[in-house]
C-alpha positions in Angstrom: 65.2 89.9 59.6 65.3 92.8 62.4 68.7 94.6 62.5 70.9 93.2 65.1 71.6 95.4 68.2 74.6 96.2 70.3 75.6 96.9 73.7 79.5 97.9 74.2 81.4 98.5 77.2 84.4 99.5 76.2 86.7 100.0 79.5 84.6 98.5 81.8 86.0 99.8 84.8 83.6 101.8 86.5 83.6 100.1 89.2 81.2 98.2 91.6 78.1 99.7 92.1 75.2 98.5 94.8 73.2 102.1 95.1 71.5 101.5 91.9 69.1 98.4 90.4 71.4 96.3 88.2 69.0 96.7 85.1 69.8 100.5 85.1 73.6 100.3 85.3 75.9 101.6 82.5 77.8 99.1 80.8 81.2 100.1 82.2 79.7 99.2 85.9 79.2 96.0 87.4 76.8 95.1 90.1 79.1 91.9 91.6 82.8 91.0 91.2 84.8 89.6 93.6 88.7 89.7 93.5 88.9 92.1 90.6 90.7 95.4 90.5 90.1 98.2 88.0 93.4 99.3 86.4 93.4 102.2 83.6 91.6 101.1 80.5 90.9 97.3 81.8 89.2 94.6 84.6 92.0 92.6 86.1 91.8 89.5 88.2 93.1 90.5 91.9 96.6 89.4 92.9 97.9 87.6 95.8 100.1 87.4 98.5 102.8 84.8 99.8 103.6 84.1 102.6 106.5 85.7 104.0 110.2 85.0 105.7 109.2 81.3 106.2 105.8 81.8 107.8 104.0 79.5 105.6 105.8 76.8 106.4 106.7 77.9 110.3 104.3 79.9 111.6 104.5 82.8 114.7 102.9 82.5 117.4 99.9 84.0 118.3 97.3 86.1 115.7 99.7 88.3 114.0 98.1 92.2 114.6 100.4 94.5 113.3 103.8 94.9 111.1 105.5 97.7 111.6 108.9 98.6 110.1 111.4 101.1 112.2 114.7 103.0 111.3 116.8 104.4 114.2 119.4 107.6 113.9 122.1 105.4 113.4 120.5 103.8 109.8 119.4 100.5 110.8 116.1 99.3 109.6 113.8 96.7 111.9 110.9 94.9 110.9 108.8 93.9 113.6 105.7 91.7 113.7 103.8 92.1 116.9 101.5 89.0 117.3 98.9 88.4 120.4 101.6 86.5 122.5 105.0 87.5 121.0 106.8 90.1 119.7 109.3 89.5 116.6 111.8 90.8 114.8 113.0 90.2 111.1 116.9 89.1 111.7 118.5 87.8 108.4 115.2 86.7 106.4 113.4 85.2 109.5 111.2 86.4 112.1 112.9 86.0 116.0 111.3 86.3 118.7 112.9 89.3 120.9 109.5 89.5 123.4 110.7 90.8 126.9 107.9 89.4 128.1 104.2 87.6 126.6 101.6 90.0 125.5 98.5 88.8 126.8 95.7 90.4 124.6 93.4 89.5 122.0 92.1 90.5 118.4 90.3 93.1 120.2 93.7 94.7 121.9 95.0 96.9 118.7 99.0 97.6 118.6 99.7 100.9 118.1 103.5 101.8 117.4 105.3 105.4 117.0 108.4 106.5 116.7 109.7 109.4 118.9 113.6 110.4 119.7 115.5 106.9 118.2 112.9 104.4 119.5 109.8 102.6 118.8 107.0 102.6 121.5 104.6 99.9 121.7 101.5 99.5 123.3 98.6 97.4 123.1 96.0 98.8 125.6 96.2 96.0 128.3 100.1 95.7 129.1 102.6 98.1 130.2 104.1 100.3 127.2 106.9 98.9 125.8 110.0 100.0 124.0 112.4 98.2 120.9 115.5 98.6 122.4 117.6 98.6 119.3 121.0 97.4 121.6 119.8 94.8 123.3 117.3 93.5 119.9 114.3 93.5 122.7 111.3 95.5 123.5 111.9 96.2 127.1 109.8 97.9 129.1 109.3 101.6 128.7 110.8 103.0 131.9 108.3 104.9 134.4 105.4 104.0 132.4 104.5 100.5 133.8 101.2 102.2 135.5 99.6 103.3 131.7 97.7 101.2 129.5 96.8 103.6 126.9 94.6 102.6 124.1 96.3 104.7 121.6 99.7 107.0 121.5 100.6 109.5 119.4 103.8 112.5 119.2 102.4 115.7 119.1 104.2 118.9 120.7 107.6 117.4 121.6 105.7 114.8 123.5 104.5 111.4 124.1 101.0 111.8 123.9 98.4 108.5 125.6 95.2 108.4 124.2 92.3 106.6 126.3 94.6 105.4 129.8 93.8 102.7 131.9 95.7 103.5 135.6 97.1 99.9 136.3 98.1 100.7 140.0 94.6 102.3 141.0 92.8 100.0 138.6 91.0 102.8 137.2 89.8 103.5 133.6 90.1 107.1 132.6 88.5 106.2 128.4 88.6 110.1 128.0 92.1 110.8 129.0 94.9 112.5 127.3 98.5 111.9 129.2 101.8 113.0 128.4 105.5 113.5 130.0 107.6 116.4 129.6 108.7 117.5 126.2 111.6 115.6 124.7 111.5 112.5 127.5 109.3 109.6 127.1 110.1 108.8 131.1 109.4 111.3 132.7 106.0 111.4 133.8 106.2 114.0 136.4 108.3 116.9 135.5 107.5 120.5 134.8 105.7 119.3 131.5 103.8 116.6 131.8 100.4 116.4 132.8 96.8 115.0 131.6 93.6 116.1 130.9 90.3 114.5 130.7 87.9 115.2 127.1 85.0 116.0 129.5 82.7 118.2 127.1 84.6 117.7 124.3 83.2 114.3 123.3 80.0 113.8 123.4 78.9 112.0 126.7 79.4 108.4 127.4 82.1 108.4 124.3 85.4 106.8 124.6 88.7 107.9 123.2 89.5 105.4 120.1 92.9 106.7 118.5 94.3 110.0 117.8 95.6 111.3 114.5 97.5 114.4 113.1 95.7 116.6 110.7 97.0 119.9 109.5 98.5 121.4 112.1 96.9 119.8 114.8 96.1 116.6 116.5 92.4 115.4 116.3 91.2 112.8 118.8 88.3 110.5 117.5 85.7 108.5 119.8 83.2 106.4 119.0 80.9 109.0 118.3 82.5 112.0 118.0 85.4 113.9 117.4 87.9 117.1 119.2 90.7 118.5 118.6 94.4 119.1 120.4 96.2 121.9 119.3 99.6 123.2 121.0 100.9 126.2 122.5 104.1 127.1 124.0 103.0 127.0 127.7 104.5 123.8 129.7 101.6 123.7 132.3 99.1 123.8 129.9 100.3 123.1 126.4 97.2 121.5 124.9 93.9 123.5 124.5 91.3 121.0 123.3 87.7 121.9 121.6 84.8 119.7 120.8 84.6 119.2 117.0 81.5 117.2 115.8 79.1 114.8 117.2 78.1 113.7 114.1 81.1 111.1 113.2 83.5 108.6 114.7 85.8 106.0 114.6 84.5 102.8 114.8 87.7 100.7 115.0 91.3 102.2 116.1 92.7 100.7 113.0 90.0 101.9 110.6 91.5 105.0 109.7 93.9 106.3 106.9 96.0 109.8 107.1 96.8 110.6 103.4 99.6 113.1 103.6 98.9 114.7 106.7 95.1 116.8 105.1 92.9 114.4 104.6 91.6 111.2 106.9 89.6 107.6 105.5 87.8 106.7 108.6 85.2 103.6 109.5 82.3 104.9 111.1 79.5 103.2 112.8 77.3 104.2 110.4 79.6 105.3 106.9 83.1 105.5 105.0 83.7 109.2 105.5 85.8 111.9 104.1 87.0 114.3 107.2 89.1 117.2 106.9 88.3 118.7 110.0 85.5 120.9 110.7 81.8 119.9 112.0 81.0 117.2 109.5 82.6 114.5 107.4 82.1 113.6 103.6 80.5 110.1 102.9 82.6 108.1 100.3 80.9 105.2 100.5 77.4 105.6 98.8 78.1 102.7 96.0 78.8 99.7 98.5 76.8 101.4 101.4 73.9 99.3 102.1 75.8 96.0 101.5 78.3 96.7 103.4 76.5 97.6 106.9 73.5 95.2 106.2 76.0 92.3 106.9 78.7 93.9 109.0 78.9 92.0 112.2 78.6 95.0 114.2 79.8 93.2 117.2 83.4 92.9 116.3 83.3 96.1 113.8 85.9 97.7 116.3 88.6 94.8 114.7 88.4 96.3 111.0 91.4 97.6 109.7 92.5 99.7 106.4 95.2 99.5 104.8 96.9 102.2 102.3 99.2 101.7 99.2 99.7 105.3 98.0 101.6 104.3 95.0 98.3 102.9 93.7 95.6 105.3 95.4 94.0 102.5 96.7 92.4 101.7 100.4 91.2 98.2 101.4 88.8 98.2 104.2 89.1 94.5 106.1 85.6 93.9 108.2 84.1 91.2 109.9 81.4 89.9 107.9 77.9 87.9 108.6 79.2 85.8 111.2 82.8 86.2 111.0 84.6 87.6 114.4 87.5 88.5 112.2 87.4 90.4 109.0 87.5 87.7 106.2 86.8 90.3 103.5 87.6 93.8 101.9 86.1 96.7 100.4 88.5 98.7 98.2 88.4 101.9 96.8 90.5 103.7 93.9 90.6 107.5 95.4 91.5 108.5 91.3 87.9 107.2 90.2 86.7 106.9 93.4 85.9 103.2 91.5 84.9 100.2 94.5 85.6 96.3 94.2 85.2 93.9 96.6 87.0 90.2 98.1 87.9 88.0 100.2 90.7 88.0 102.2 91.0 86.2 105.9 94.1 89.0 107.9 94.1 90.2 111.6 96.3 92.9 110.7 99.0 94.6 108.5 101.4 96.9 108.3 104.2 98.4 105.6 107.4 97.2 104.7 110.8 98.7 102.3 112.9 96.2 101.8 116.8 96.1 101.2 115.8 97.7 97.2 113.5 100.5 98.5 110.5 98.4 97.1 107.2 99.1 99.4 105.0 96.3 99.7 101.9 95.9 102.0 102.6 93.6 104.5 99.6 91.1 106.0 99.1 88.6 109.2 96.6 86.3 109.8 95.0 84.4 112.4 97.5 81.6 112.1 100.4 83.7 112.8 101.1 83.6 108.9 102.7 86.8 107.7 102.0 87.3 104.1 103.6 89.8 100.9 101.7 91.5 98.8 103.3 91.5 94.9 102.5 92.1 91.5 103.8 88.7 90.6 101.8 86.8 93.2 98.5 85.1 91.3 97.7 82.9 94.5 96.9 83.4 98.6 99.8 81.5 99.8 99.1 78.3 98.0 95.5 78.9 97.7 93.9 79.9 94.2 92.0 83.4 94.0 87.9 83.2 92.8 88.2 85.7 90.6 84.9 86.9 89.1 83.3 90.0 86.8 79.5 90.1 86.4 78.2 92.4 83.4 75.0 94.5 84.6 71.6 93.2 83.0 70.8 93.9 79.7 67.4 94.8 78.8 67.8 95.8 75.4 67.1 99.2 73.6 63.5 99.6 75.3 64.9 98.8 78.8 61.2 97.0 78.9 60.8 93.8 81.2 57.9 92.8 79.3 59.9 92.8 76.3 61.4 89.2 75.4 65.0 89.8 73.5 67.0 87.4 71.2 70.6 87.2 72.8 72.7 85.7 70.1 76.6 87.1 70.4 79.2 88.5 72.8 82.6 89.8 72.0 85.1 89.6 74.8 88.4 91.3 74.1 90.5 89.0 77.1 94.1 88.5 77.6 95.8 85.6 80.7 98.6 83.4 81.0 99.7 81.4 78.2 96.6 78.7 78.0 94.7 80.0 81.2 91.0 79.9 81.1 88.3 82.1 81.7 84.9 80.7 82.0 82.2 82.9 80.6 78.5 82.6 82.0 75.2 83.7 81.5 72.2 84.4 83.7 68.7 85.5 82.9 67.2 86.2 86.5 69.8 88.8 87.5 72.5 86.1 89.1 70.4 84.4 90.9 71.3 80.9 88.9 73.9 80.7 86.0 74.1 77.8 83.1 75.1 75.0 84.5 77.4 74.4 81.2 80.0 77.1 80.5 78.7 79.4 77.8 82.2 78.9 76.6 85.9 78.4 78.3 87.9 80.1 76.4 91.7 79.5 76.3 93.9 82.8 76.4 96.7 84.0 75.7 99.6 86.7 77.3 98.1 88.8 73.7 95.4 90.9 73.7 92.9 88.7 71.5 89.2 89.1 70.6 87.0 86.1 71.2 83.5 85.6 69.7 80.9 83.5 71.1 77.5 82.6 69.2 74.7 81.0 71.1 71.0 82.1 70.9 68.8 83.1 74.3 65.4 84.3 74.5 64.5 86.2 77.4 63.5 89.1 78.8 67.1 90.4 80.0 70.6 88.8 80.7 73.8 89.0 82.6 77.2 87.5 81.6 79.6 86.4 84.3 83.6 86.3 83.9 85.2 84.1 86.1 88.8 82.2 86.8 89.3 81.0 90.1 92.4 78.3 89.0 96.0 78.2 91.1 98.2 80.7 89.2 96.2 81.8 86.6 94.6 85.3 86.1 92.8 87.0 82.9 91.8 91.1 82.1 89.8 92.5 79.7 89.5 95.7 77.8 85.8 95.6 76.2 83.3 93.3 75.7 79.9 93.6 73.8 76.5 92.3 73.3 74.3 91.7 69.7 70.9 91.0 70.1 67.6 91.3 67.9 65.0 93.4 70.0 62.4 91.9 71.4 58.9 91.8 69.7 56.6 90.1 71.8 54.9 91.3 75.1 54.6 89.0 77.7 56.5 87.2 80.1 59.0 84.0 80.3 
């Protein structure tokens, strides 16, 4: 009898990757997973998220956009979540409402918050900037700034910088516009100081300012399309030279972008994930995931992706709108250690992060529902709802990687660990995932042990793929290594 082969993957966590044919992957890749995360030495079902203060049971209202968490000089700490209609406050485990007034936007109308000299400015590109007056538990009105709508805002040079102002009183868009009062006072908008200036050559024509963030030293201003830069100087009727950086890259939605400590920016482009550390170009990051992810981007509500960033893990999630979604219903993240990708589904309009009264940092999501949720390493469901999660192995051809070549698939090991008696349903496809056995190839029953599991079955085909899937409330499942025994195949033809 022919000597039995074997494939082994031992720390399979090389990630997703789309850029090459599935049949030519190494073992420690995987062409499809959903919900997984790569951790280490071993594949990991994704964790959840629950809901949050209450939420779940009595919603905000309004799409919730943002969270964003604020500490004033005096050492009070304010959660707010900033919805499409409302504006609220966490106040003794439950979200208030402290709105001065009804914001009036949409998913498309991005909050942006900063903090500058003890408060927190708010905008949202369609009302009147907005301050959380820490007193009076409100966000009042930002005084002298009712006639700016600016689409982004950032502190840079003593001063309140506006990105991209709309002129309420003249009803006049100025997209290109950079605004700001005198240094040290967010009111005064006329002073020896303030002043504006209009990104004429320095973005490429027809592009529209989308956010501004610091870099280095300086503060770089991203369109559409194209990039410049803001630097300061010590001169108060002109303190901010600006230069055209690259036409070459841009932001494609104001909440696409992550600063990791100040050098380095993640940004959404129209076209790419890209690397950008200043200069003319940017570095594309995204070459595993690339085609995938643009062929069924819904390009026409791109501008409401969002990223989200938890250092602690190294780890960006990209949220986009996908085939006919108008909201972003799934992620793309990426591992910056490995630079490793997986993929899932999530249904969030925005998040934000949040330290609570243990110094814990958690990532903080909102949904369309006006459901704020938690993420936690204890949480195994979304809210109530049961994660899919699923691991496909790439196709095996055998040792002749021949697809004429028909191969005798007769064992897999699967080193596997869960909850104490949760499942893990293996799978097994011999036209690259296009169909799987209707009948488990096996469920096997786990336990919190690492534990070794043998499964004996005999296939003849040409190649084959195994799946790895749980997708019951509150259970999960990892593994470590898994591997393949086959006898080579010995006949030509095809099956």
């Amino acid at each position: 009898m022919p000597e039995m082969k074997w494939i082994t993957a031992n720390a399979p966590v090389g990630g997703l990757r789309l850029d090459v044919p599935s049949t030519l992957l190494p073992p420690q890749n995987t062409p499809a997973c959903s919900n997984m995360r790569f951790i280490n030495a071993y594949i990991e079902k994704g964790k959840g998220s629950a809901a949050f203060a209450g939420t779940g049971a009595s919603a905000l209202n309004g799409k919730v956009m943002k969270l964003s968490e604020f500490g004033n000089d005096a050492g009070a700490d304010f959660l707010l979540a900033l919805t499409t209609t409302k504006t609220y406050e966490l106040y003794t485990g439950t979200f208030t409402d402290r709105s001065s007034a009804a914001w009036t936007g949409d998913e498309d109308d991005r909050f942006c918050t900063v903090a500058y000299n003890n408060q927190l400015i708010i905008c949202n590109g369609k009302e009147a900037i907005r301050e959380w007056d820490t007193t009076n538990a409100n966000d009042a009105a930002l005084a002298n700034a009712d006639d700016y709508r600016p689409n982004w805002m950032g502190i840079f040079g003593e001063r309140l910088c506006l990105y991209g102002v709309y002129n309420n009183n003249a009803s006049t868009n100025y997209p290109r516009r950079i605004r700001w009062p005198v240094a040290g006072d967010a009111t005064d908008w006329s002073g020896t100081g303030s002043g504006a200036k209009d990104l004429r050559t320095e973005l490429t024509s027809g592009d529209e300012i989308v956010r501004a963030e610091p870099l280095q030293n300086s503060m770089f201003v991203y369109g559409g399309r194209s990039i410049a830069v803001q630097d300061y100087r010590a001169d108060a009727n002109s303190p901010f030279p600006t230069a055209a950086m690259t036409d070459e890259i841009g932001l494609a939605a104001p909440d696409a972008l992550v600063n990791i400590a100040g050098g380095e920016h993640i940004i959404l482009g129209f076209d790419g994930i890209y690397s950008y550390k200043g200069g003319k170009a940017g570095t594309p990051i995204d070459a595993a995931i690339h085609d995938d992810l643009f062929t069924n981007m819904n390009m026409q509500y791109i501008n409401r992706s969002f990223m989200t960033f938890a250092p602690e893990h190294d780890k960006i999630r990209l949220f986009y709108p996908r085939g006919t979604d108008t909201t972003p219903g799934h992620f793309y993240e990426v591992n910056l250690r490995g630079m490793t990708w997986t993929r899932g589904t999530r249904s969030f309009t925005g998040a934000g992060r949040y330290k609570d009264a243990t110094n814990d940092l958690y990532t903080m999501y909102g949904d369309g529902s006006g459901v704020v949720y938690e993420d936690d390493e204890t949480d195994l469901n979304i809210g109530s709802t049961a994660i899919d999660g699923t691991y496909e192995t790439p196709d095996f051809l055998g040792e002749e990687a021949d697809q004429t070549l028909i191969n005798n698939w007769m064992v897999l090991y699967i080193e596997a660990k869960g909850g104490a008696n949760d499942k893990l349903v293996v799978q097994f496809s011999t036209d690259s995932g296009s169909s799987w056995n209707a009948a488990p190839l096996r469920m096997l029953t786990m336990t919190t042990d690492w534990k070794m599991y043998r499964l004996d079955f005999e296939i003849n085909s040409v190649k084959i793929r195994f799946r790895f899937r749980n997708n019951v409330v509150s259970e999960t499942f990892a593994s470590r290594m898994y591997k393949v025994g086959y006898i080579p195949g010995s006949e030509v033809g095809t099956v």
